[in-house]
PDB file of N, CA, C, O and CB in Angstrom:
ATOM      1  N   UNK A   1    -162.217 -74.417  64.116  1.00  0.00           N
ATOM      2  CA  UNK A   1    -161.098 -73.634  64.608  1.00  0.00           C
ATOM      3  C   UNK A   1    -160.087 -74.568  65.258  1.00  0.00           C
ATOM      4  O   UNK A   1    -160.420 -75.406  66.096  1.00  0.00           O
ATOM      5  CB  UNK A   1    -161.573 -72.550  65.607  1.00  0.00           C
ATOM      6  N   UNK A   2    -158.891 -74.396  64.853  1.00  0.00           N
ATOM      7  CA  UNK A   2    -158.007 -74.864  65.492  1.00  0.00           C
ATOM      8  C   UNK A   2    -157.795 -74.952  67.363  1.00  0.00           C
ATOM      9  O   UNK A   2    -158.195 -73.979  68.001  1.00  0.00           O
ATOM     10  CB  UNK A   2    -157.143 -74.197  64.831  1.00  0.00           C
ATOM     11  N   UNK A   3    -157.129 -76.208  68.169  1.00  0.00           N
ATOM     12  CA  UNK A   3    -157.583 -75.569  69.520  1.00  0.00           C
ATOM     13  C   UNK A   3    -156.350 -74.666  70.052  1.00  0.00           C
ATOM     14  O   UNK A   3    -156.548 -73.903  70.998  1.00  0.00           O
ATOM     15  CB  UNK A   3    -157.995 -76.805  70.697  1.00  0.00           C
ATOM     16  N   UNK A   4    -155.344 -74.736  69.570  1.00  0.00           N
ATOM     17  CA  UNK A   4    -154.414 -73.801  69.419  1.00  0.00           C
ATOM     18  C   UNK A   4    -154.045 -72.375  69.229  1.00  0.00           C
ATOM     19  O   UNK A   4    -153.048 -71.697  69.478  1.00  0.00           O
ATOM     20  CB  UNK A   4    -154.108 -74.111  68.864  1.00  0.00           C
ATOM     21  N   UNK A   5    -156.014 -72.022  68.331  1.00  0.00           N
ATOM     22  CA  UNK A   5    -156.525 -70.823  68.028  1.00  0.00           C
ATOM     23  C   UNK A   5    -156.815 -69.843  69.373  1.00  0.00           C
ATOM     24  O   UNK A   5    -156.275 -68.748  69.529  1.00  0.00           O
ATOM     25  CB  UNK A   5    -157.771 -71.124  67.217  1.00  0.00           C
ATOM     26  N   UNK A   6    -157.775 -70.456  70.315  1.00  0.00           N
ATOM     27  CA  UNK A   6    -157.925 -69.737  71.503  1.00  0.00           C
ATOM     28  C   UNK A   6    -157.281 -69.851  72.555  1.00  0.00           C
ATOM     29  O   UNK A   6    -157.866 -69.743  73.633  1.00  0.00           O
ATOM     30  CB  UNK A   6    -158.879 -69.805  71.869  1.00  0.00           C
ATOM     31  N   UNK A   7    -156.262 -70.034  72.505  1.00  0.00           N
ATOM     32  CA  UNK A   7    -155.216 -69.809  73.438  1.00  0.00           C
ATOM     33  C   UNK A   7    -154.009 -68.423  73.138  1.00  0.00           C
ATOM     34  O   UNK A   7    -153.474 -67.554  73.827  1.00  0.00           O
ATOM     35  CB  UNK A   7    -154.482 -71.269  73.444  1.00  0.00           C
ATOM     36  N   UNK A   8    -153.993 -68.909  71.508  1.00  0.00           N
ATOM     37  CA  UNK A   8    -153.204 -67.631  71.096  1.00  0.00           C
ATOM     38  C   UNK A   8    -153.982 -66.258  71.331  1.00  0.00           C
ATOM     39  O   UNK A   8    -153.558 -65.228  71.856  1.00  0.00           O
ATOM     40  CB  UNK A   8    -152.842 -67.726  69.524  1.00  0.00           C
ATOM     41  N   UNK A   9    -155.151 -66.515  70.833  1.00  0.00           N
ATOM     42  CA  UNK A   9    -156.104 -65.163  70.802  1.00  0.00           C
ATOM     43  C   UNK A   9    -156.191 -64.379  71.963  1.00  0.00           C
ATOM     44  O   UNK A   9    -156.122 -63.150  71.963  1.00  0.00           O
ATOM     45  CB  UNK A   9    -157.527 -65.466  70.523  1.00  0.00           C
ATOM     46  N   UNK A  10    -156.372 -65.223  73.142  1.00  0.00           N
ATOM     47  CA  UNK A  10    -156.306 -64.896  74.606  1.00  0.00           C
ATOM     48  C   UNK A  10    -155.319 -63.919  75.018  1.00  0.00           C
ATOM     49  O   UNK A  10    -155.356 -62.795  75.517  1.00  0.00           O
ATOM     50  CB  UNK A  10    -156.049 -66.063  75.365  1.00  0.00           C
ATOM     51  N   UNK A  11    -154.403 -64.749  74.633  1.00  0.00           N
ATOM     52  CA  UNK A  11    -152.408 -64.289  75.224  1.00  0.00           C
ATOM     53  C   UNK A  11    -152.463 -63.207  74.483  1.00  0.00           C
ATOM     54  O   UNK A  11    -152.238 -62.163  75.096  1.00  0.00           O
ATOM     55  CB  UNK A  11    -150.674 -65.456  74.688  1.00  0.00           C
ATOM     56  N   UNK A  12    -152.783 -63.083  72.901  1.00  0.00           N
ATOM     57  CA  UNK A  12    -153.175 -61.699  72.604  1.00  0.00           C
ATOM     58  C   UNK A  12    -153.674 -60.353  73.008  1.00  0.00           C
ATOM     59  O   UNK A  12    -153.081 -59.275  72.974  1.00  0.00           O
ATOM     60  CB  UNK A  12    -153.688 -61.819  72.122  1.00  0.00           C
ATOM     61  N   UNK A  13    -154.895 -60.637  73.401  1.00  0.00           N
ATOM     62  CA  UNK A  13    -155.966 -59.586  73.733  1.00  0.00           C
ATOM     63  C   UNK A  13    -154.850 -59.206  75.544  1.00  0.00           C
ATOM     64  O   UNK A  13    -154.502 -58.037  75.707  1.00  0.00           O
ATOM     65  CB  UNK A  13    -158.215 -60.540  73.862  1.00  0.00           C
ATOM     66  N   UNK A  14    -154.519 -60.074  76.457  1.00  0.00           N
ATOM     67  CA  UNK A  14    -154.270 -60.023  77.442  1.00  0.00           C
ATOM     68  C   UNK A  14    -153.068 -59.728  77.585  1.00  0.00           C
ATOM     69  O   UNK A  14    -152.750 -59.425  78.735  1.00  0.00           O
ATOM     70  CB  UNK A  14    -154.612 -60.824  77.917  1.00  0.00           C
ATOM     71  N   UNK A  15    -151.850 -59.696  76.399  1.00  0.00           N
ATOM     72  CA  UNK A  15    -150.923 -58.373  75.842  1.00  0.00           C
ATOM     73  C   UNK A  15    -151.447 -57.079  75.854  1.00  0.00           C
ATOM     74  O   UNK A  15    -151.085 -56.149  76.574  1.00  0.00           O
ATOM     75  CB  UNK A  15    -150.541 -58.486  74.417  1.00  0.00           C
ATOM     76  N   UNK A  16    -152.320 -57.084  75.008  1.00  0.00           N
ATOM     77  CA  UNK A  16    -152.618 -55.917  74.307  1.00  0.00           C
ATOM     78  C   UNK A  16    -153.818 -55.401  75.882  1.00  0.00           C
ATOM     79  O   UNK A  16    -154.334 -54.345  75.516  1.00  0.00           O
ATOM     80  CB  UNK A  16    -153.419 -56.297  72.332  1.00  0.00           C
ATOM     81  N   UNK A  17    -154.141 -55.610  76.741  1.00  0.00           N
ATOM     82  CA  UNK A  17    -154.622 -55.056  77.812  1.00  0.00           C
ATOM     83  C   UNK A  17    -153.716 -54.458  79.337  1.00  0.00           C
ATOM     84  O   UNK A  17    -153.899 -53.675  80.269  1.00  0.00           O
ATOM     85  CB  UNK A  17    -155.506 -56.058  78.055  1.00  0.00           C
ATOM     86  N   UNK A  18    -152.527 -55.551  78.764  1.00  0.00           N
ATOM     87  CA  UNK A  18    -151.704 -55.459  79.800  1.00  0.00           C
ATOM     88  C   UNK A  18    -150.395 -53.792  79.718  1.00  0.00           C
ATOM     89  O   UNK A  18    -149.469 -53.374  80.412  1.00  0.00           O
ATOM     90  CB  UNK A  18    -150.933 -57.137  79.704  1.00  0.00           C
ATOM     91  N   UNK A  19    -151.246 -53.275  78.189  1.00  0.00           N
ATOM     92  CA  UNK A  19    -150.074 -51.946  78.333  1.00  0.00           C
ATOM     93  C   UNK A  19    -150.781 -50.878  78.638  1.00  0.00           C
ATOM     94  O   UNK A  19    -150.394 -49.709  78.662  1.00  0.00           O
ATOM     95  CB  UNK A  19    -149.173 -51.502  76.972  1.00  0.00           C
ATOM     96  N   UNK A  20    -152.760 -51.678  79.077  1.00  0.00           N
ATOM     97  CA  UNK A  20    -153.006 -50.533  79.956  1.00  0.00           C
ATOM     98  C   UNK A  20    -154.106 -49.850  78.622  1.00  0.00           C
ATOM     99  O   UNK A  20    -154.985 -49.085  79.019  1.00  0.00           O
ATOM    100  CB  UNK A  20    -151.310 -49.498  80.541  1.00  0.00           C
ATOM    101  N   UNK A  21    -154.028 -50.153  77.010  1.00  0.00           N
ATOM    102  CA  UNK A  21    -155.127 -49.821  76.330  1.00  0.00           C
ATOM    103  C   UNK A  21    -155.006 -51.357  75.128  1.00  0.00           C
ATOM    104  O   UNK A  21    -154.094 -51.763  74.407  1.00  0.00           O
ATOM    105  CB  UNK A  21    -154.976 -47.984  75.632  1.00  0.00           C
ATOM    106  N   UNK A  22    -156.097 -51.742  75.342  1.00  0.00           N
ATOM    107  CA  UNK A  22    -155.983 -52.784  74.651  1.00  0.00           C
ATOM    108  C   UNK A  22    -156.309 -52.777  73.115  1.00  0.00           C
ATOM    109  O   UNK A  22    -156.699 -53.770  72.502  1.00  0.00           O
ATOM    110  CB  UNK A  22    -156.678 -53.613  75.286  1.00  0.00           C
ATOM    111  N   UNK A  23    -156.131 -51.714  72.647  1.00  0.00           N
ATOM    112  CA  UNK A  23    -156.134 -51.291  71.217  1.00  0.00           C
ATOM    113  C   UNK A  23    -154.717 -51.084  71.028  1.00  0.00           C
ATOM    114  O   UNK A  23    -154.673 -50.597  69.899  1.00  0.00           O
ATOM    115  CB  UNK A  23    -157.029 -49.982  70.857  1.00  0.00           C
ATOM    116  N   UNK A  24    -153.418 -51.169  71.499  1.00  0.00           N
ATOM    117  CA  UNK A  24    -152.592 -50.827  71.754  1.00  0.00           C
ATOM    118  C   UNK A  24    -151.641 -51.403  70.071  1.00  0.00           C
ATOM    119  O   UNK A  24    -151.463 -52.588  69.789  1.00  0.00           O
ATOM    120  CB  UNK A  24    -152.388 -51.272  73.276  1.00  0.00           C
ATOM    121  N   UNK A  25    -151.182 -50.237  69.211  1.00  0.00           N
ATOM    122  CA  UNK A  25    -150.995 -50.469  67.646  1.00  0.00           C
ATOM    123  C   UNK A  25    -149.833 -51.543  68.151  1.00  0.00           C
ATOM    124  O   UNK A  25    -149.818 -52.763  67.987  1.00  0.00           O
ATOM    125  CB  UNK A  25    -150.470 -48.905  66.444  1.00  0.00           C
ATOM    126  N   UNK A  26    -148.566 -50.430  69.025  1.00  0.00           N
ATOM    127  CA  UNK A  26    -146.908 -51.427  69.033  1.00  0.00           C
ATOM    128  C   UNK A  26    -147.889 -52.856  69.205  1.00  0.00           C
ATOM    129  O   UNK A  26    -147.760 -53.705  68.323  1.00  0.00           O
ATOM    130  CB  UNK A  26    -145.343 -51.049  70.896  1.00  0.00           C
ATOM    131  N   UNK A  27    -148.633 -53.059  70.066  1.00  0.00           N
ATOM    132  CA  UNK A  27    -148.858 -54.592  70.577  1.00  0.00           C
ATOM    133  C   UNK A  27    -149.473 -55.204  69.145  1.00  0.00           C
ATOM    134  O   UNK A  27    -149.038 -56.292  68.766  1.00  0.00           O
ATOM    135  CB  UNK A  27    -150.116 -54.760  72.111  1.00  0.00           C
ATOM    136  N   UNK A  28    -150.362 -54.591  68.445  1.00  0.00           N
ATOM    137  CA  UNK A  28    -151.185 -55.119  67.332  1.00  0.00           C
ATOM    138  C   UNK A  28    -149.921 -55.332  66.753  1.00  0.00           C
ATOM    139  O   UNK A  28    -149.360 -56.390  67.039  1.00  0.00           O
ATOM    140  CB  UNK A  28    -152.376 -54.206  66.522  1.00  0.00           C
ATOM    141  N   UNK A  29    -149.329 -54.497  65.955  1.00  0.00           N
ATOM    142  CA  UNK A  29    -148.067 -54.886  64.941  1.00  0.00           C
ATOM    143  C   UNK A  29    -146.911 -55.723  65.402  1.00  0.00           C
ATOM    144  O   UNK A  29    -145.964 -55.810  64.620  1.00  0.00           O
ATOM    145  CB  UNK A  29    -147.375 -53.631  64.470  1.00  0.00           C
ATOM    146  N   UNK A  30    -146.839 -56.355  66.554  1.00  0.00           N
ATOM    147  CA  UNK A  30    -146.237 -57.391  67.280  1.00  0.00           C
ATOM    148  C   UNK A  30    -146.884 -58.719  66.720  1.00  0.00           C
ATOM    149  O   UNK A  30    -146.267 -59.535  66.035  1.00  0.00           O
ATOM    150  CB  UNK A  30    -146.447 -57.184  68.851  1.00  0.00           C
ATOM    151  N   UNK A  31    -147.927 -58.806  67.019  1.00  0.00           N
ATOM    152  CA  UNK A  31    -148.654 -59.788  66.724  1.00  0.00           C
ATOM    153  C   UNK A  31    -149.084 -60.616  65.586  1.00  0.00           C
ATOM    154  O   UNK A  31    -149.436 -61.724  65.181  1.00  0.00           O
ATOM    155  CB  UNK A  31    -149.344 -59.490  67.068  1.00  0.00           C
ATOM    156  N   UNK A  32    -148.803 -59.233  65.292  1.00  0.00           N
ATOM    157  CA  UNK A  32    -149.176 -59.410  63.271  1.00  0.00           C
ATOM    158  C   UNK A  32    -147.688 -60.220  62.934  1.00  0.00           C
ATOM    159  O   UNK A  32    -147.553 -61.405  62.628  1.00  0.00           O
ATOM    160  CB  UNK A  32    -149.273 -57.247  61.976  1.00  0.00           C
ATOM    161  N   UNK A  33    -146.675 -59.220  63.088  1.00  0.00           N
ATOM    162  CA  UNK A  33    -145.229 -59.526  62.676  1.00  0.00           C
ATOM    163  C   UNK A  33    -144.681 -60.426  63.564  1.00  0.00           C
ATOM    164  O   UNK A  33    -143.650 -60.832  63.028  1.00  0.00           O
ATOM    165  CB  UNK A  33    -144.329 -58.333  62.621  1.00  0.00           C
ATOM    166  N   UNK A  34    -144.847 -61.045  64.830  1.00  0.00           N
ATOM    167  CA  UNK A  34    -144.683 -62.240  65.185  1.00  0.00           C
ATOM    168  C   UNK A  34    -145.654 -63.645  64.878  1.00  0.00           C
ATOM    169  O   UNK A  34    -145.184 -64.731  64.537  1.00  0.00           O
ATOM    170  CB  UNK A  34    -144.570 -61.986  66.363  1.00  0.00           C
ATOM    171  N   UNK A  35    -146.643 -63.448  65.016  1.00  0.00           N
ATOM    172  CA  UNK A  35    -147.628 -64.725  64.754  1.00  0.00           C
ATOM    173  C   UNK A  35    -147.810 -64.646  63.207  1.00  0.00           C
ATOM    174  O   UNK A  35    -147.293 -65.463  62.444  1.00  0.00           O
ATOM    175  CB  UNK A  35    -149.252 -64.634  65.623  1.00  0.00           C
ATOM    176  N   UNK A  36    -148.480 -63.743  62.856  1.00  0.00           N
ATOM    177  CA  UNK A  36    -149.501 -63.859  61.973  1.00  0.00           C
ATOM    178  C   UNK A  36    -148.580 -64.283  60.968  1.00  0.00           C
ATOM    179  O   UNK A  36    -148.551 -65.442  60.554  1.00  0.00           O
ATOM    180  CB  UNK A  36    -150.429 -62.623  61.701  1.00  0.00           C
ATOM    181  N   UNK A  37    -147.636 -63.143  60.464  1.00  0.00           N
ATOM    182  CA  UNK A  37    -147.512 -63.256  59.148  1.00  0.00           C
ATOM    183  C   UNK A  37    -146.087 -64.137  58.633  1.00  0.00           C
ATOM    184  O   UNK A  37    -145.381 -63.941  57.643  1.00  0.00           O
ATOM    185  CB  UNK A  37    -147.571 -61.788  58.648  1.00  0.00           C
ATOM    186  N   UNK A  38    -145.971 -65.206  59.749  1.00  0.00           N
ATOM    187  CA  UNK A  38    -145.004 -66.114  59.670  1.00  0.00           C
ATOM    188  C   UNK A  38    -145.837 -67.579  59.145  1.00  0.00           C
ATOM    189  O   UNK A  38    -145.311 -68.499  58.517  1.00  0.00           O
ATOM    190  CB  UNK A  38    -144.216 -66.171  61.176  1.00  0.00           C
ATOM    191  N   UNK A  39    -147.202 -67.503  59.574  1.00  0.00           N
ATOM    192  CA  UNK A  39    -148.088 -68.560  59.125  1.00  0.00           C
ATOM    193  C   UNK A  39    -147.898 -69.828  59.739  1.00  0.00           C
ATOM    194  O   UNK A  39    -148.083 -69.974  60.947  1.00  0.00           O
ATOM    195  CB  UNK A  39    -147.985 -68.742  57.766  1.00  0.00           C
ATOM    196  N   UNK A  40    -147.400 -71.125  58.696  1.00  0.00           N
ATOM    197  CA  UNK A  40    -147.324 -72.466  59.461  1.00  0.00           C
ATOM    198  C   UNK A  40    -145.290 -72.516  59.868  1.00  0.00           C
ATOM    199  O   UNK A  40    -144.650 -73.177  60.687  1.00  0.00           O
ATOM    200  CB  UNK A  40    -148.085 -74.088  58.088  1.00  0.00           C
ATOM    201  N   UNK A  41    -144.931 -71.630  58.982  1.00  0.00           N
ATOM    202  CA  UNK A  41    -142.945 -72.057  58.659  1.00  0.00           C
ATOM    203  C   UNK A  41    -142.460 -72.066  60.129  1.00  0.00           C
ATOM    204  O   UNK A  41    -141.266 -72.350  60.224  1.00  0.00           O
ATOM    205  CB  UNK A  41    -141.712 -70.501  57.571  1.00  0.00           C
ATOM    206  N   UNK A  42    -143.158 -71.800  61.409  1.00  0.00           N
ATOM    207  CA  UNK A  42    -142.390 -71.364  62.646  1.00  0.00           C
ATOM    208  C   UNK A  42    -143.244 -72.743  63.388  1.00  0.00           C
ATOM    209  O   UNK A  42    -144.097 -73.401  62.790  1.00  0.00           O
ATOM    210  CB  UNK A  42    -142.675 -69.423  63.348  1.00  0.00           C
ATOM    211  N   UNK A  43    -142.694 -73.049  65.129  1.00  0.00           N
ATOM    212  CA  UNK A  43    -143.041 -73.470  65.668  1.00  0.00           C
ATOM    213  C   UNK A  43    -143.976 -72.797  67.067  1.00  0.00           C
ATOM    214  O   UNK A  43    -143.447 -72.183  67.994  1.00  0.00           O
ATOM    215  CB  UNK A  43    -142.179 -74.062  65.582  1.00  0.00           C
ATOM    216  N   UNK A  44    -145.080 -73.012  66.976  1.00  0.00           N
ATOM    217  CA  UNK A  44    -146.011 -71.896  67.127  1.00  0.00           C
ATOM    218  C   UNK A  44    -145.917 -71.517  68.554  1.00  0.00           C
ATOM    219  O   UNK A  44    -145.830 -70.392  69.047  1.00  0.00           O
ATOM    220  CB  UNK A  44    -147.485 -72.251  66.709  1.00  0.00           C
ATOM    221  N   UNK A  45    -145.952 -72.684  69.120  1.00  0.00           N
ATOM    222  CA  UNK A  45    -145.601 -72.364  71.019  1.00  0.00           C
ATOM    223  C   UNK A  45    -144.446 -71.468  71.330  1.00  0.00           C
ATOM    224  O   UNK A  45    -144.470 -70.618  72.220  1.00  0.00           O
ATOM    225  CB  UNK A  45    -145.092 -73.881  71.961  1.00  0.00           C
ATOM    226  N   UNK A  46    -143.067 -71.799  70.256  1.00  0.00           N
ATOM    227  CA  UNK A  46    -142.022 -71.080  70.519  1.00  0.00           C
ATOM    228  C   UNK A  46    -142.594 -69.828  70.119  1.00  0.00           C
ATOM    229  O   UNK A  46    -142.686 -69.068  71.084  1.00  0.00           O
ATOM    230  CB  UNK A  46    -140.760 -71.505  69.882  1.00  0.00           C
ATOM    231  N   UNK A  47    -143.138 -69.192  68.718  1.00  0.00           N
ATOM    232  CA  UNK A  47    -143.841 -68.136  68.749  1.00  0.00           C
ATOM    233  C   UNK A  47    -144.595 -67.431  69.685  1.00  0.00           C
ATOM    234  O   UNK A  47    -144.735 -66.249  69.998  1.00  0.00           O
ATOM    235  CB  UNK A  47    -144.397 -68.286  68.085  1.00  0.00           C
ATOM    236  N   UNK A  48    -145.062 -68.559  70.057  1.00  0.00           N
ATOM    237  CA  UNK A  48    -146.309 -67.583  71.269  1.00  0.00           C
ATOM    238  C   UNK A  48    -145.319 -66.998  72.503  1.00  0.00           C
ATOM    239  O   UNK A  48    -145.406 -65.938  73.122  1.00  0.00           O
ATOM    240  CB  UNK A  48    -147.842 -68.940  72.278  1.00  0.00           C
ATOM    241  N   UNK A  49    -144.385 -68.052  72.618  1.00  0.00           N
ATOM    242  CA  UNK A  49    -143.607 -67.370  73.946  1.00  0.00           C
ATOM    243  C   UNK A  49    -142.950 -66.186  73.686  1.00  0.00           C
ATOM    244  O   UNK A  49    -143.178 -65.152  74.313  1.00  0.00           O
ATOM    245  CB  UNK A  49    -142.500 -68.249  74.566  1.00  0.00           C
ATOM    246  N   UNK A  50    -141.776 -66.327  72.378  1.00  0.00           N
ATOM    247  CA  UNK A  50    -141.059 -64.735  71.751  1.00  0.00           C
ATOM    248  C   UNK A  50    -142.541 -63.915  71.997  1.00  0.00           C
ATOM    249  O   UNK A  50    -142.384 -63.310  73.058  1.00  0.00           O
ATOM    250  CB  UNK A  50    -140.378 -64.714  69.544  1.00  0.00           C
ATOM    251  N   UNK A  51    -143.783 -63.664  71.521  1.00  0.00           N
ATOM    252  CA  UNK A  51    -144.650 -62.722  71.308  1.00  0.00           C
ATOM    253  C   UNK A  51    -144.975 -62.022  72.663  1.00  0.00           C
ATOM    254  O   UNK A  51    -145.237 -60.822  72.748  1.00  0.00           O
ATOM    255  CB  UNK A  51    -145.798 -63.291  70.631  1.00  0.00           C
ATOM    256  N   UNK A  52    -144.921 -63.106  73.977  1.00  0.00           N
ATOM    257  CA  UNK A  52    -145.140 -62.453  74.956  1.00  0.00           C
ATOM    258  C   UNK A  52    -143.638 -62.233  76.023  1.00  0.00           C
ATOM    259  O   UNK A  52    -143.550 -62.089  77.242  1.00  0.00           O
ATOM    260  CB  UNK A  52    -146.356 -63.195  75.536  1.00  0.00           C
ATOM    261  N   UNK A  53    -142.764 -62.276  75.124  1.00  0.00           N
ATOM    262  CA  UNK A  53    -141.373 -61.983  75.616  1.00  0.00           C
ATOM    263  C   UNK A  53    -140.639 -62.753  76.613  1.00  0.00           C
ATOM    264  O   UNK A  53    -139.643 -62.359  77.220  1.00  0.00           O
ATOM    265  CB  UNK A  53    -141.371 -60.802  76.107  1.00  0.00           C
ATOM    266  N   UNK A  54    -141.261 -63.980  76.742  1.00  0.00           N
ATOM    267  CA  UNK A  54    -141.331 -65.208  77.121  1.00  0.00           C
ATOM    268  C   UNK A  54    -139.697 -65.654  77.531  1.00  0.00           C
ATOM    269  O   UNK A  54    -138.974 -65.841  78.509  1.00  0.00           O
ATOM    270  CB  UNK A  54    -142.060 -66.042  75.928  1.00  0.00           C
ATOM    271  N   UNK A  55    -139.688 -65.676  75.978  1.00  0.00           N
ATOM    272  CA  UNK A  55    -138.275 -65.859  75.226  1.00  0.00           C
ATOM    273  C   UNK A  55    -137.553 -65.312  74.120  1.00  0.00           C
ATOM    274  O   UNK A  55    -138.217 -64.764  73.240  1.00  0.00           O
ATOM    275  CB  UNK A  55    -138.219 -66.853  74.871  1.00  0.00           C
ATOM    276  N   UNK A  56    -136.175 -65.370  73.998  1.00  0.00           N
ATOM    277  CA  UNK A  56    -136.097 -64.369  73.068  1.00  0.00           C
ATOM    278  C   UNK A  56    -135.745 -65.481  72.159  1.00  0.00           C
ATOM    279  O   UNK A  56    -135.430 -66.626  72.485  1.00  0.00           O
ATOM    280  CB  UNK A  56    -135.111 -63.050  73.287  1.00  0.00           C
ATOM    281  N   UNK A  57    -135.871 -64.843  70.646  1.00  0.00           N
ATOM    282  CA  UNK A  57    -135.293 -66.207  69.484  1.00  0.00           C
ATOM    283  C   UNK A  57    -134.246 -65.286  69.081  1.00  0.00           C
ATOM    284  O   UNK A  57    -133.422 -65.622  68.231  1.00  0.00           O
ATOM    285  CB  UNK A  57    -136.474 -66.906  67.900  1.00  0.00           C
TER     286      UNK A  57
END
């Protein structure tokens, strides 16, 4: 696993807890459509920050 892997996963789950149900779809389909399904083409830290609204792109 990448070590880059459990850090994202974290910031994930701890989104998706922070709206209070951590099954939370808006947060899942955030995640998907910010991280996931952009793959390697983005720069991933800047990703991780837009995902947790960090920053905006």
């Amino acid at each position: 696993m990448f070590p880059v892997a459990f850090p994202v996963d974290a910031d994930a789950w701890a989104a998706s807890e922070a709206t209070g149900n951590a099954w939370d779809k808006a947060t899942a389909d955030r995640f998907r459509n910010t991280l996931l399904s952009t793959g390697n083409e983005t720069d991933r830290k800047e990703v991780c920050r837009v995902f947790r609204d960090r920053v905006r792109m």
